[in-house]
C-alpha positions as CSV (number, residue, x, y, z in Angstrom):
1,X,117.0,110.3,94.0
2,X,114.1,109.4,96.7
3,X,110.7,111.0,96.7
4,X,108.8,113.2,95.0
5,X,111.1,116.6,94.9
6,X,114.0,115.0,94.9
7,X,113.3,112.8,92.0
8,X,112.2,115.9,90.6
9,X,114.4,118.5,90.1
10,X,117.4,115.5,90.7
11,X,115.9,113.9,87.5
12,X,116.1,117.3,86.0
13,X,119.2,118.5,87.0
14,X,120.7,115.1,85.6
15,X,119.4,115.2,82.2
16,X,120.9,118.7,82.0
17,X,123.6,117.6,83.5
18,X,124.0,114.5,80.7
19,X,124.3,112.3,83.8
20,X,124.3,108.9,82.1
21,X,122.8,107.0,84.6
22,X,119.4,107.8,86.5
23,X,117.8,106.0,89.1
24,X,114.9,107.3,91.4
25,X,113.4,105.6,94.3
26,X,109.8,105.7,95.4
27,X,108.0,105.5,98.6
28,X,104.1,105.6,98.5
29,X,101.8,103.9,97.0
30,X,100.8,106.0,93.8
31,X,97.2,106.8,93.5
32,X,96.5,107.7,97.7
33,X,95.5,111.9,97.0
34,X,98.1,112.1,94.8
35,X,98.7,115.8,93.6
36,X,98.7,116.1,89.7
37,X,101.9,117.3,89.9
38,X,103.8,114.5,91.4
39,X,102.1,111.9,88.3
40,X,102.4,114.2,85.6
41,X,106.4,115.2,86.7
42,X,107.0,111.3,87.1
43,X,105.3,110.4,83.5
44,X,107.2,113.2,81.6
45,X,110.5,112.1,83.3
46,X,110.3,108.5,82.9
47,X,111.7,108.1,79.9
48,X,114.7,109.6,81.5
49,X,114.6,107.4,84.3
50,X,117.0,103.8,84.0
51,X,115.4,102.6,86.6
52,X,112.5,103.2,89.3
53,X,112.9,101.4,92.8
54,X,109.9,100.8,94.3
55,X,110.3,100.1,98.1
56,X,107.7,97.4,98.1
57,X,105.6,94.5,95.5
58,X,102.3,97.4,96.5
59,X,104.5,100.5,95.4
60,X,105.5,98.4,92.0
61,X,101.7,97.2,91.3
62,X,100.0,101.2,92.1
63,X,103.0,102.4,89.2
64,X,102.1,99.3,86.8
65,X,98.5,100.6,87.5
66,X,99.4,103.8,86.3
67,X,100.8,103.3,82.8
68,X,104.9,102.8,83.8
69,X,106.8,100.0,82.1
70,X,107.2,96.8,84.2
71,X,110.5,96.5,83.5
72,X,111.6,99.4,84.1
73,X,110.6,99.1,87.7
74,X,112.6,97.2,90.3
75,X,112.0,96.2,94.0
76,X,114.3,97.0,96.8
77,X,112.5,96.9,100.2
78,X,113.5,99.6,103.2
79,X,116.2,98.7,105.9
80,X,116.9,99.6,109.3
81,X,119.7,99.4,111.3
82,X,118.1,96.8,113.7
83,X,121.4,97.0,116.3
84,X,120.3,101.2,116.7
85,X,117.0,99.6,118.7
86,X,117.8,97.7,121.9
87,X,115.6,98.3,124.8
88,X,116.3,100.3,127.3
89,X,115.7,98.3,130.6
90,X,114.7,101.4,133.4
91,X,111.1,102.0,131.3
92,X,110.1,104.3,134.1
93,X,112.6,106.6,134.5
94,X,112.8,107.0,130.6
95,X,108.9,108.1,130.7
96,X,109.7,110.7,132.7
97,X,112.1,112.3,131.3
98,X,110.1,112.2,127.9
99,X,107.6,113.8,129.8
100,X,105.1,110.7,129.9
101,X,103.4,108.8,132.9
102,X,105.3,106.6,134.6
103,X,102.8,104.1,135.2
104,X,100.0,102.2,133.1
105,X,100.0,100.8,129.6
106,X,101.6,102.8,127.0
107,X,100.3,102.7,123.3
108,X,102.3,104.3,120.7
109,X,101.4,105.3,116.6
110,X,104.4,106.5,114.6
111,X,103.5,108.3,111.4
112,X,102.7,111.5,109.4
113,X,99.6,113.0,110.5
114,X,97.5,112.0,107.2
115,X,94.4,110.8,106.9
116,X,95.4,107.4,104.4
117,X,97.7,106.8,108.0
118,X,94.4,106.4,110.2
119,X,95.1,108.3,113.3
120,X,91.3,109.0,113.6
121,X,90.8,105.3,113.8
122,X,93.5,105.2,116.6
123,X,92.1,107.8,118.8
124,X,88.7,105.8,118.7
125,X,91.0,102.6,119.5
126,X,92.4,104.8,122.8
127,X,88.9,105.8,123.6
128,X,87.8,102.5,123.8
129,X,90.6,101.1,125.6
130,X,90.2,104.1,128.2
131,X,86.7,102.9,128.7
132,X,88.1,99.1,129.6
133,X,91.3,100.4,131.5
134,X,91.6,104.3,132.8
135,X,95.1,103.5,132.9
136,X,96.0,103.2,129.4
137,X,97.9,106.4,127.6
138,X,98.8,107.0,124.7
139,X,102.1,108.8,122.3
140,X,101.3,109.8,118.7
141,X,104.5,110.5,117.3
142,X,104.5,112.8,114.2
143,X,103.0,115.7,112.4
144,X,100.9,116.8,109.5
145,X,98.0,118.6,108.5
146,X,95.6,116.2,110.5
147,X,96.8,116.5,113.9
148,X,94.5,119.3,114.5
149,X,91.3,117.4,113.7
150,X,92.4,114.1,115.5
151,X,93.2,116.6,119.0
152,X,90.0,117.8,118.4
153,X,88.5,114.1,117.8
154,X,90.2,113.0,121.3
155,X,88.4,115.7,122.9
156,X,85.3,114.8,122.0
157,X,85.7,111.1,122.5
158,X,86.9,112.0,126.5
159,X,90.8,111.2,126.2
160,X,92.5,114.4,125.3
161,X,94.3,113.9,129.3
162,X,95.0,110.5,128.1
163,X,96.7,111.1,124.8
164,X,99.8,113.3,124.5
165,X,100.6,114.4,120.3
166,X,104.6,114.5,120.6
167,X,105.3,115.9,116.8
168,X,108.0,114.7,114.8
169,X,111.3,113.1,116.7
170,X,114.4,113.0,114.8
171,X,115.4,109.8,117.2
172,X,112.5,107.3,117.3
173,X,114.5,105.1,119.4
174,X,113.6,106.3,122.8
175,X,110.1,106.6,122.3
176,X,110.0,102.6,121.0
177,X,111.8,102.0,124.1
178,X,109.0,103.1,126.3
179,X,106.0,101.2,124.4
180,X,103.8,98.7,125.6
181,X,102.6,98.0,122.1
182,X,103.0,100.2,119.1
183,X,99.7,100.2,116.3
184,X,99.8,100.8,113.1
185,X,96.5,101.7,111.9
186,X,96.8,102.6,108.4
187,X,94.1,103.0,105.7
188,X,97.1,102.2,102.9
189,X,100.9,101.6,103.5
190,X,103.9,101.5,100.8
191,X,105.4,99.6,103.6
192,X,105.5,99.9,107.2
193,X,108.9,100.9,108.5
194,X,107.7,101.9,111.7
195,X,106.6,98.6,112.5
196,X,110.1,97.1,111.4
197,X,111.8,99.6,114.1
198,X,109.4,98.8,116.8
199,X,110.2,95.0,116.4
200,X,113.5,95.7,116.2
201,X,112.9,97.3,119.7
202,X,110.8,94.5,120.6
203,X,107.6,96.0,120.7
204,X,104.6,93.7,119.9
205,X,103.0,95.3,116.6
206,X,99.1,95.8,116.1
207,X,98.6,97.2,112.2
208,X,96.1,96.6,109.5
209,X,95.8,93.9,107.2
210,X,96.3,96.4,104.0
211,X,99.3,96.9,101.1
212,X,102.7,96.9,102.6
213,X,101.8,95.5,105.9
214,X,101.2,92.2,104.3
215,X,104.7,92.0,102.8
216,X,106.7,92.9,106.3
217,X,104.6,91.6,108.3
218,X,102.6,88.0,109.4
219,X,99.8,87.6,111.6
220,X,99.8,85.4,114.9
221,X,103.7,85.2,114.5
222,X,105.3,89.0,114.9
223,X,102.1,91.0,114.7
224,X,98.4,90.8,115.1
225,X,96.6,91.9,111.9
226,X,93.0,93.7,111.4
227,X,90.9,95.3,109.0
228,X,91.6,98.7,108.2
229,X,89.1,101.1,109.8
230,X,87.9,98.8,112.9
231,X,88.8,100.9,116.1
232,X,86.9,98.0,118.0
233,X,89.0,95.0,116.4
234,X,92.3,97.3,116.8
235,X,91.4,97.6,120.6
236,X,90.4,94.3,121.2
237,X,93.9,93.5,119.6
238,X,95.9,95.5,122.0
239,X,93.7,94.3,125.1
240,X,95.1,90.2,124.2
241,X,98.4,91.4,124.2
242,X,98.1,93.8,127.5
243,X,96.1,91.0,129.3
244,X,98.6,88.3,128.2
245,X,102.4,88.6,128.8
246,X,102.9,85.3,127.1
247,X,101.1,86.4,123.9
248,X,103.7,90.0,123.9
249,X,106.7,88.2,124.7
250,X,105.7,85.7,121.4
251,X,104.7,88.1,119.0
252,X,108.3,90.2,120.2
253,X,110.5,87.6,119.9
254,X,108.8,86.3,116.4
255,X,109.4,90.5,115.5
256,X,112.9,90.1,116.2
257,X,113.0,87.5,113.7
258,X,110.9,88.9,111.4
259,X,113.1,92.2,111.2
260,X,116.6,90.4,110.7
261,X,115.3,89.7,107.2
262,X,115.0,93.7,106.7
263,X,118.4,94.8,107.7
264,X,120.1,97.8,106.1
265,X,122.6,95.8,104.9
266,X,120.5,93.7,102.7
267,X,119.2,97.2,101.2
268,X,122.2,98.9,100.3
269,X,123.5,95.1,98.7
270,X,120.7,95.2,96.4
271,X,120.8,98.9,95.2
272,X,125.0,98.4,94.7
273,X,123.7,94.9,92.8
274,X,121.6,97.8,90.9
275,X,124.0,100.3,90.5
276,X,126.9,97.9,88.7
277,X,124.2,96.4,86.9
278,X,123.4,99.5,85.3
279,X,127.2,100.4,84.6
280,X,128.6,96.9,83.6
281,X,129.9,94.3,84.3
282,X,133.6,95.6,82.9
283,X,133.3,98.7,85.6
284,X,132.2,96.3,88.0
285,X,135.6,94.3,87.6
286,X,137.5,97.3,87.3
């Protein structure tokens, strides 16, 4: 199983079910506004649990932080399917049929509309960029309960015209394809797949230097790092790499390096590794 309800009512439907293997996967970092819920329903069900995958070393640590057994937990980064994000090479004409401006910088954010993903901190960013560069826009791709207040923060900062909020995509792929430079401006991250996919794409990559970002990614070779909460230093960030086509085409090609080590191959290796582990070595054979 993966995530919260899924691990769940999967865990429960298993031990019903006498299912004699069980194996659940998780995502965030525990601890960020968790509900009650989600850490009680994951204590009571861990000793039913073979094995919990945590997708990153920061997922592992908040569970270790919160009473689960060290062994019992196992790391198995994300993957992507790094092929699915070539480039498209008429940039232009794909804008505009995604609605966007044809011309000027385009900066992107990919996430949930949360607050621990920092969206507030990015609409400052775009407000100070529109200040240095009128012709800088922005694409928030994604939904959530904060999307409301971070509209209503780029109306008050001046950029509401310079900002469109897209909601959730099913198929990222276009909208990496039409990116200057994609920022990832979270407060806390389990891992940063976004980032992965825009490198893939070869987008240059602003985030912060917090949890997950610091395992995927490394700073002055395929991204530029920065604390987490400084619009200013996220701003200045994206100005070197608009101002410097040299620094972009660096940082992208060091991405698409950096991403080749987070293929979905290598993912679905280690959880079959996992899975025979857990069944034996004679099934494995057989």
């Amino acid at each position: 199983t993966h995530s919260f309800s899924a691990g769940l009512w999967g865990r429960i439907a298993a031990i019903l079910a006498r299912t004699p293997y069980v194996v659940t996967t998780i995502h965030t970092v525990a601890g960020w506004a968790q509900p009650l819920k989600l850490r009680i329903g994951n204590q009571l069900l861990q000793p039913f649990t073979d094995r919990i995958v945590a997708v990153s070393e920061s997922v592992r640590r908040s569970l270790i932080r919160q009473g689960f057994p060290r062994d019992a937990i196992q790391v198995i980064y994300n993957g992507i399917c790094v092929e699915r994000f070539r480039r498209s090479t008429s940039v232009a004409g794909d804008r505009k049929r995604l609605g966007l401006n044809p011309d000027g910088p385009l900066v992107g954010m990919i996430g949930r509309c949360s607050p621990e993903k920092g969206g507030s901190d990015w609409v400052q960013m775009m407000a100070t960029l529109a200040r240095s560069d009128a012709r800088v826009q922005g694409v928030l791709v994604g939904n959530g309960p904060e999307q409301a207040s971070w509209r209503a923060l780029a109306t008050a900062e001046g950029v509401a015209d310079q900002i469109r909020f897209v909601g959730i995509k099913t198929d990222i792929v276009p909208w990496l394809a039409v990116m200057d430079v994609l920022v990832c401006p979270s407060i806390q991250e389990s891992f940063g797949i976004a980032a992965l996919e825009a490198q893939a794409a070869g987008v240059p990559v602003v985030a912060t230097r917090v949890d997950g970002f610091l395992e995927a990614l490394h700073d002055g070779e395929d991204a530029l790092l920065v604390e987490s909460g400084n619009a200013i230093g996220m701003a200045v960030a994206v100005q070197s790499l608009l101002a410097s086509n040299d620094l972009a085409s660096r940082l992208a090609d060091g991405g698409r390096r950096n991403v080749g080590g987070f293929g979905i191959d290598k993912t679905a290796q280690h959880y079959a590794a996992l899975y025979w582990k857990l069944l034996g070595v004679q099934n494995a054979k057989s």
